[in-house]
N, C-alpha and C positions, 0 to 999 in steps of 0.2 A: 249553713244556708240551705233553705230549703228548695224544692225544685217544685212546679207544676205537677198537681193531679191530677186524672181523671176519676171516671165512675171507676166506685173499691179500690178507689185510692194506687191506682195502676199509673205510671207516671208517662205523664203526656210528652209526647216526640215534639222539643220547640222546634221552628224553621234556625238556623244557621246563620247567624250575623251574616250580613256582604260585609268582607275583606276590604278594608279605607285603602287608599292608594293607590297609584298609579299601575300596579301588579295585580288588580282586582280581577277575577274573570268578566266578559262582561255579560253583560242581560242577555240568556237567548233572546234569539227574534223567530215571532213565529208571525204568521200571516194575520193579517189587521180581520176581524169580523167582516162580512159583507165586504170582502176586498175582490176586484174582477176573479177573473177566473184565467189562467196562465195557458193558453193554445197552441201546441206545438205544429206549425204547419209544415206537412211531410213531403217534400216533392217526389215525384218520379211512380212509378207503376205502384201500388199497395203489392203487397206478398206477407207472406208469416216475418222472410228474416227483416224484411222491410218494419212490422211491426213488431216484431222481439226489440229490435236496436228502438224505436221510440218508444215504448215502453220504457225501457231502461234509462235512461233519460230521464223522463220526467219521474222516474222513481230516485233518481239521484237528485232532481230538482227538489222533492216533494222532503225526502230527508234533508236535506241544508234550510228548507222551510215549513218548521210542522205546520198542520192546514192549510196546506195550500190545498187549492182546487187547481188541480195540474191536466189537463185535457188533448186527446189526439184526433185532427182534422188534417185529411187527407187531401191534395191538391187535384188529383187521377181516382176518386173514392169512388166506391159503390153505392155508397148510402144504406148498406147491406152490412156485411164482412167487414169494410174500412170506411164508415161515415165521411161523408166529405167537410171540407172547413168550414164551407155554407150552413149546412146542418148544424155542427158542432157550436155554432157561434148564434143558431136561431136556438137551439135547444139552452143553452145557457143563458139566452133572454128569457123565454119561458121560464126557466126553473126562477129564476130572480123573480120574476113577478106574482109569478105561483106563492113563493114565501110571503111577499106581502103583502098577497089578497089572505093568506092563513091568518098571518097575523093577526091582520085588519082583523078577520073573522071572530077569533078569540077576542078580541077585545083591548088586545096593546097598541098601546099607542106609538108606534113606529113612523119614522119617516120613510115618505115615497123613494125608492133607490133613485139615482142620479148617475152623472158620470158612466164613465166605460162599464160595458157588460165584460170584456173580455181584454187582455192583451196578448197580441200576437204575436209569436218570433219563429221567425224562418229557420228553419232545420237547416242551415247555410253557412258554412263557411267561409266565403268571401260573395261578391256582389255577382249576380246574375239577372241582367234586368228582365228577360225572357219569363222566370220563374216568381221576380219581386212582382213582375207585371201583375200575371195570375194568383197574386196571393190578394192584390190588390183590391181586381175582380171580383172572386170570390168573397171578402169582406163587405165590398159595394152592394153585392147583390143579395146579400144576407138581408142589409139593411137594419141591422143591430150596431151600437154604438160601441166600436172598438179600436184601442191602439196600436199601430204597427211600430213595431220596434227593425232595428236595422239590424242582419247578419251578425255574426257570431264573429266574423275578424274583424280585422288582426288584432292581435291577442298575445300575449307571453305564453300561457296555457298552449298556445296550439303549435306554438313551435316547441315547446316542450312534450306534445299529444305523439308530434312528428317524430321528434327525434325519438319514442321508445318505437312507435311500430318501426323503423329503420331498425333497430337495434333488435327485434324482438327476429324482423327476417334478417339478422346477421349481416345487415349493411350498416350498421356504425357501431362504436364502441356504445357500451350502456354510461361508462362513466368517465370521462378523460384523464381525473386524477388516479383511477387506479393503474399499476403498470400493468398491463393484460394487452393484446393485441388479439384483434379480429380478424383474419386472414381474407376474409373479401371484405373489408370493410372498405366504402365506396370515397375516392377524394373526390369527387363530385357530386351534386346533388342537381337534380330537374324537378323541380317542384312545378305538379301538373296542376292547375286549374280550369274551370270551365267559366263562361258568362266574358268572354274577351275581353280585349287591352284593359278596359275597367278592373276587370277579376285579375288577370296580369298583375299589373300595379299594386294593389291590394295585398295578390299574394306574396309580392316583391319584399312588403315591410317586415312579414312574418320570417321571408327567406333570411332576414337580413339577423334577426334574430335566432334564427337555427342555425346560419352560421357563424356565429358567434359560441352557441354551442358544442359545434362539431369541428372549431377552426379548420371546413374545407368551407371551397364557394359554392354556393347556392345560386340559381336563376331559376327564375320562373317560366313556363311556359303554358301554352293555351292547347288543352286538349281538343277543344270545338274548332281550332282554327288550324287548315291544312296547312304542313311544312313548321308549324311554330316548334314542335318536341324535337324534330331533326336539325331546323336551325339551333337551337339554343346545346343540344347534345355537342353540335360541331365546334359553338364557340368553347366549351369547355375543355373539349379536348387541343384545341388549337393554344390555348392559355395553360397548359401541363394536366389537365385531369388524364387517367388514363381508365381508371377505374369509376366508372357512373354509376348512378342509382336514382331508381324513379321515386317519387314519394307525391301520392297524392295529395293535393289540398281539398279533399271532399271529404263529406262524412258518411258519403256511402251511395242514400237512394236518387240524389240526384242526376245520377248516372249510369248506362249501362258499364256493367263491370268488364265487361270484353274490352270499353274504349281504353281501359288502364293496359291490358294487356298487348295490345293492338303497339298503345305510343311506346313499352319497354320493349317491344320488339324492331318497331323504328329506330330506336334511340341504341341498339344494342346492348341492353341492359339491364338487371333485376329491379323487381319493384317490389316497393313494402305494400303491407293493406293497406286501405282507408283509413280514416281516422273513427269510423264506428262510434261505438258509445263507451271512448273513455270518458272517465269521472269528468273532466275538465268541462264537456259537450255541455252537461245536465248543469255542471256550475257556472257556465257563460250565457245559458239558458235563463237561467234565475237571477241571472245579474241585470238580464237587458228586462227582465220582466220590474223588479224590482226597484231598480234604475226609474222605467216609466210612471214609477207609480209614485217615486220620489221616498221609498221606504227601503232604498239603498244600505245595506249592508256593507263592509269594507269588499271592495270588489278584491275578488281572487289574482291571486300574484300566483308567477310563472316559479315555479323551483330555481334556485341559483344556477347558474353559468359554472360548471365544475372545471 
């Protein structure tokens, strides 16, 4: 049987049947033509490490979706050094209209863009109305057509984001089924949030899920709200923890980094980092964008319960 030619008779590389059945790989997905543009909105002071961590981020966003238009709009921005989200979200209009006055100009016949210039998702890990407020603003005053997506929790990812930085500072085992023991690993957990009782509750769901993880208990408390890290420390220990451990519900820049150290020292007790930019961040990122757009992907599941 013969096979495809090309020029001199050099034989042509056919594409690779798709594989029938329910075991098929499936279609990548990559980002739709003239689809918004994905704005990650950053809270708290701009800095380098503030911008290293988003960065990364939407570079983890941008690999789970080739062509994405993945953009950083700062909340505290200079307009300078760290563009603010206003800017970010006018310049994204511009450029969309730029393309199809070119068009036009060349002579294709394209349709007038429509719909969102942008969709937005808060760098946030649980609800902080203080910060939704201002991302709010900021989108109102742009006066650019865009969609707000809601926080990044709760999430299986983030109790699973939790559980390694724990692990990574030597407050919890990495993996339960292995026999190995951790020598300060913590039977307690304080999981700190910010944006009160709302952000509480929130971070409550996630708690429930790390603990399930790490078979100790978990409670939530409120870094912004005085007495909540000392209370919730004493219920733990009053109920047999003896051994605690902090664990932020942040991803970093919404916060000064002293308040962490501040509540482990209230509380008597170590604390893991933030949540930064693990992988999960940039993939729960991509999901609320995606999600909005209705070109939803199988949303990311949390690693099993070992």
């Amino acid at each position: 049987m013969s096979s495809p030619t090309g020029p001199a008779g050099l034989p042509v590389r056919m594409p690779r049947p798709r594989q029938p059945g329910r075991h098929r790989r499936p279609e990548p997905l990559a980002a739709p033509e003239g689809a918004p543009a994905l704005v990650l909105a950053v809270p708290g002071p701009p800095s380098a490490a503030t911008r290293g961590l988003a960065e990364e981020v939407v570079s983890i966003a941008r690999s789970e979706l080739p062509g994405l238009d993945a953009r950083i709009g700062y909340l505290d921005g200079d307009d300078t050094e760290y563009p603010t989200l206003q800017s970010v979200l006018v310049r994204a209009a511009d450029e969309r209209t730029a393309r199809y006055e070119q068009a036009r100009a060349a002579g294709l016949d394209v349709k007038q863009p429509d719909g969102p210039v942008a969709v937005v998702v808060p760098l946030l890990a649980g609800p902080d109305s203080a910060l939704l407020r201002q991302v709010r603003q900021a989108v109102m005053e742009s006066r650019v057509a865009a969609d707000l997506t809601d926080v990044l929790g709760p999430h299986p990812l983030l109790a699973e984001a939790l559980h390694v930085r724990l692990s990574e500072a030597g407050l919890a085992r990495a993996d339960r089924a292995r026999l190995f023991t951790v020598a300060t690993a913590a039977d307690g957990i304080i999981l700190a949030s910010v944006g009160g009782d709302e952000a509480v509750q929130a971070a409550g769901i996630t708690g429930m899920l790390l603990a399930a993880r790490l078979a100790v208990p978990v409670m939530a408390a409120a870094l912004d709200q005085e007495g909540s890290i000392a209370s919730v420390a004493d219920q733990l220990r009053s109920s047999g923890s003896q051994q605690l451990a902090l664990a932020p519900y942040l991803i970093g820049p919404e916060i000064d980094a002293t308040l962490i150290e501040e509540a482990a020292k209230e509380a008597g007790c170590a604390a893991a980092d933030a949540l930064g930019p693990y992988p999960a961040i940039g993939k729960l990122a991509l999901a609320k964008y995606t999600t909005a757009l209705g070109i939803a992907p199988p949303q990311p599941q949390g690693a099993p319960v070992r």
